[in-house]
N, C-alpha and C positions, 0 to 999 in steps of 0.2 A: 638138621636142626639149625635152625638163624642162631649167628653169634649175638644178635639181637639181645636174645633171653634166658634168662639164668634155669629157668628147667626150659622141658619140652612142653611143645605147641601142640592142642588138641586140637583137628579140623575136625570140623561135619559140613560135609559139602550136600548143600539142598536145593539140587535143578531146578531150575526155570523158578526159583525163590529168590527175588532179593531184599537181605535184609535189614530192617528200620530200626528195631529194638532188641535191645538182652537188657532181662532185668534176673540177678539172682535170687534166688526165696529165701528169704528173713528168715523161714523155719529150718529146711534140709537142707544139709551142706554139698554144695557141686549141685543142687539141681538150678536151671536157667530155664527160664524162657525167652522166648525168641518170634516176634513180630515180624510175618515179612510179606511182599505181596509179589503176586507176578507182574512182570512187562513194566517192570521199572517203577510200579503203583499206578499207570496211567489208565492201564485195563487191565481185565481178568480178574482172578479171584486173588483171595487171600488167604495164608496156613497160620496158625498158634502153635509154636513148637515147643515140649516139653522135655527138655534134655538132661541126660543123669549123665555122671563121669565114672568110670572104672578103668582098672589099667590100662586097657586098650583105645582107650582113648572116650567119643563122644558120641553116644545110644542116645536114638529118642523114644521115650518112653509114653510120649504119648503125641498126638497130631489132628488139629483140629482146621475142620477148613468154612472160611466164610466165604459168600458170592462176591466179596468188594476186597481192595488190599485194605491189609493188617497196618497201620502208622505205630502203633503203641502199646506198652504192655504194663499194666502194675501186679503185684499181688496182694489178695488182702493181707489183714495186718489181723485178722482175729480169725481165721483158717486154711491153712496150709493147703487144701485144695483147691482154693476157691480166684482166679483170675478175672481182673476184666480186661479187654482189649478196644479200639478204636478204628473206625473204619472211613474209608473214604465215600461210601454211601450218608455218612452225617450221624452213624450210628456207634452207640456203647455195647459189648458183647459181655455178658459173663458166663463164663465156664466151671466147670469143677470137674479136676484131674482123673476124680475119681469115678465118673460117667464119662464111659467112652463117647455119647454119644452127648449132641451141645448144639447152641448156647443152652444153659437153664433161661437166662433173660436175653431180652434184647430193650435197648432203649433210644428210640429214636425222635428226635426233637431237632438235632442241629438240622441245619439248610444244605450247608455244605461241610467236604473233609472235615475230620474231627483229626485232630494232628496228637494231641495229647492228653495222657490220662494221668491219674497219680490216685493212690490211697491213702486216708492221713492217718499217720501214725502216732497218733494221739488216743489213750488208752480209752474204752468207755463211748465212742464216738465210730461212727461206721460211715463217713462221707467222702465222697470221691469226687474230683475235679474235674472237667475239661474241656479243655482250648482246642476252637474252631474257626476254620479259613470263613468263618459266617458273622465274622469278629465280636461272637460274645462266648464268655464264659460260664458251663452251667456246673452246679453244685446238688450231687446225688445220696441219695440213700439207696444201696444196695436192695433195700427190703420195701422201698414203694416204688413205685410202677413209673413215675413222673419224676422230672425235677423237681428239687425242692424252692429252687430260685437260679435268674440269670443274672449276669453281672456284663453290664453292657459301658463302654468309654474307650477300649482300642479302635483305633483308625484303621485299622487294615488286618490282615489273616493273623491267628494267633496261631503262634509256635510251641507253646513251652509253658507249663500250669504247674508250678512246684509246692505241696504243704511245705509251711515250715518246718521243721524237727522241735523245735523250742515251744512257739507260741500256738496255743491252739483255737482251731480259726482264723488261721491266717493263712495267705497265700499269698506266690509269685505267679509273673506272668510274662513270658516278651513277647514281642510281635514285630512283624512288617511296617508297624509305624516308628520303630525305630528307639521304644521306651522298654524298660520293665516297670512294670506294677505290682504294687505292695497291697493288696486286699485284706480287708476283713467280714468273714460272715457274716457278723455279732451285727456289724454296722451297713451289711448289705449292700458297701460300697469300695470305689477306691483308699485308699488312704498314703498312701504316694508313688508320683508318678516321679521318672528318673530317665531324662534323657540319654540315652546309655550310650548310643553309638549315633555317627552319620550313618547308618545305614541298616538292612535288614535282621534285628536282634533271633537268631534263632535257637537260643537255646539259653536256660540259666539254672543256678541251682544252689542254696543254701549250703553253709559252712556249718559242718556236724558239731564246730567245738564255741562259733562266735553266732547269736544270734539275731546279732546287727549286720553280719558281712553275707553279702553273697556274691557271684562271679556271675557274668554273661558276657557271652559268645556270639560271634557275628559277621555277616558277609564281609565286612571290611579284614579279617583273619584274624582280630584280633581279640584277647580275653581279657578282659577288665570288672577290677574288684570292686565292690560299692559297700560302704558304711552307712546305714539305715540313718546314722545318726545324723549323716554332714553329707547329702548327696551331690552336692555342687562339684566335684570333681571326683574321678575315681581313687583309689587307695594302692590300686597298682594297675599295670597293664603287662598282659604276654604277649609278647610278637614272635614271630616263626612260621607260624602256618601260611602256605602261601595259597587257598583257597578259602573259601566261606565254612568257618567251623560249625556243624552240625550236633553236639551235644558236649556240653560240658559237665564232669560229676567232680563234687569234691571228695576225698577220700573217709570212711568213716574209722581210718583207724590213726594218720594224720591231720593235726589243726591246719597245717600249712601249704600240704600236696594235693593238690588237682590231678584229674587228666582231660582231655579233650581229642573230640578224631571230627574230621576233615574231609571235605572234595579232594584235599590233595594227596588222599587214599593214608594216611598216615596218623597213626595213635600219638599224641604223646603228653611226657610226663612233665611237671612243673612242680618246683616249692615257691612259693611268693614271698616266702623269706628270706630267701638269698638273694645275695647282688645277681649273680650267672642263675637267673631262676630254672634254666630247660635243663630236667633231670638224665630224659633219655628219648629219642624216636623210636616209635618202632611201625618200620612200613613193610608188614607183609600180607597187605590187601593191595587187588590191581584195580580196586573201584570206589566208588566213594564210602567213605566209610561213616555210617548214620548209626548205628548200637553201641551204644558204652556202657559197662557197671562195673563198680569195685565190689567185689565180695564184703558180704557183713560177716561172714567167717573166719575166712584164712585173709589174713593183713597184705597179704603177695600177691594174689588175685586176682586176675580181671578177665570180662569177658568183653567183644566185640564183635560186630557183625556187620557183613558191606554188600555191595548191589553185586560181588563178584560169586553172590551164590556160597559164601561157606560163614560157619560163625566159628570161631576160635577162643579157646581159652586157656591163660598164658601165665607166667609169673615175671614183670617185667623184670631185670635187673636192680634200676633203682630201689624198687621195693624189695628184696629181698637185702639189700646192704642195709646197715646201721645208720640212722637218721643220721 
């Protein structure tokens, strides 16, 4: 056991897999999913992994495979069986747990890789986001066949399509041009753009408690906070990572604690209210590490997953001490 973490480390190691995404289900506690593709995502196919936790560590419960790699993974937000994922063929997959056999849909429109997906969790409302290296953004209904609309003004490959939590019909965005964008559906347009980094933004992600604040992450290593309100300068910055940070999440049981993982193979934890903001590292991936999620259950939490073939899931230290 790494002195790293205050309990022990679940591995599932998934040959010739490596993987992009863990997202926990909102519904069942300890179940993950897990996006991942072979030969790095550049060829070969792609798995959907459906993993349950018990003493012995991490079963998957169920395994689905597509002909293109896996980038992304959400769950719906109105049934517990029901997934969609993203591929680098340009296409949307949705699945359900409960048919071994899959996709129910497929929805292909993008041009090229489809990097990310998201579900909004806005009650009464069934529409799913996602950003494409074909730099537009499309906005889905599960239950018709087409998009419902694209959303076109990034300069280059989109990274990162995040609902808000708060406002409904709204979204984030970053991209390769080096901005995040603030959308809205209502108005079928941008509604701000936020020069966020010199360099390639790949990843960002609303704050569960502020619904003006979110953070994005970026080839430059650095994580920088942004106020809806006053975009002209950030509200904080993390430095540490010393590769292109690959996903940032903010915590849903923390207003103040992030985490973010790394090329530099390394998970780690942040409060942006302290002066000494870096909580904890924890580096027990040999490869780049591209899957982050906090659990929406247990407060301690977290899963991730990297190109070295295993996903993990962990209870850092910082998390399990007293704010």
């Amino acid at each position: 056991m790494s002195a790293a973490h205050g309990g022990s480390v679940r591995t599932l190691r998934v040959p010739g897999r490596h993987g992009y995404a863990a997202e926990f289900s909102p519904y069942l506690p300890g179940r993950l999913a897990c996006a991942a593709a072979q030969h790095y995502g550049i060829a070969g196919c792609g798995t959907l992994l459906i993993l349950d936790q018990d003493e012995s560590g991490l079963r998957i419960f169920r395994s689905f495979d597509w002909n293109d790699g896996l980038f992304d993974v959400t769950w719906s937000e109105n049934n517990e069986h029901v997934l969609v994922t993203c591929s680098g063929d340009g296409s949307l997959q949705l699945w359900d747990t409960a048919k071994p056999a899959g996709p129910l849909q497929v929805y292909k429109e993008h041009t090229q890789e489809v990097y990310s997906v998201d579900w909004s969790q806005t009650r009464g409302e069934h529409l799913v986001v996602s950003g494409s290296w074909d730099q537009t953004i499309k906005l889905w209904d599960p239950n018709v066949g087409k998009s419902l609309c694209t959303f076109r003004g990034h300069e280059s490959v989109i990274y990162s399509t995040i609902w808000s939590p708060h406002m409904p019909g709204c979204f984030a965005s970053a991209s390769g041009d080096q901005t995040l964008r603030i959308w809205d559906v209502k108005a079928a347009g941008v509604r701000i753009v936020v020069p966020a980094h010199q360099a390639e933004v790949l990843s960002c992600d609303w704050c569960k408690y502020n619904e003006n604040l979110l953070v994005t992450g970026a080839v430059d290593c650095s994580l920088r906070g942004w106020d809806l309100r006053n975009v002209r300068q950030p509200v904080f910055e993390l430095l540490g990572h010393t590769y292109a940070i690959r996903r940032v999440k903010f915590s849903p049981f923390h207003s103040s604690v992030l985490a973010s993982c790394s090329y530099d193979f390394t998970v780690r934890f942040w409060n942006f209210s302290k002066p000494d903001p870096l909580l904890e590292i924890v580096d027990h991936h040999t490869e780049f590490t591209c899957g982050l999620d906090l659990s929406l259950q247990s407060p301690t939490q977290v899963a991730d997953c990297a190109w070295d073939e295993t996903i993990k899931i962990y209870d850092p230290v910082c998390l399990t001490l007293p704010a």
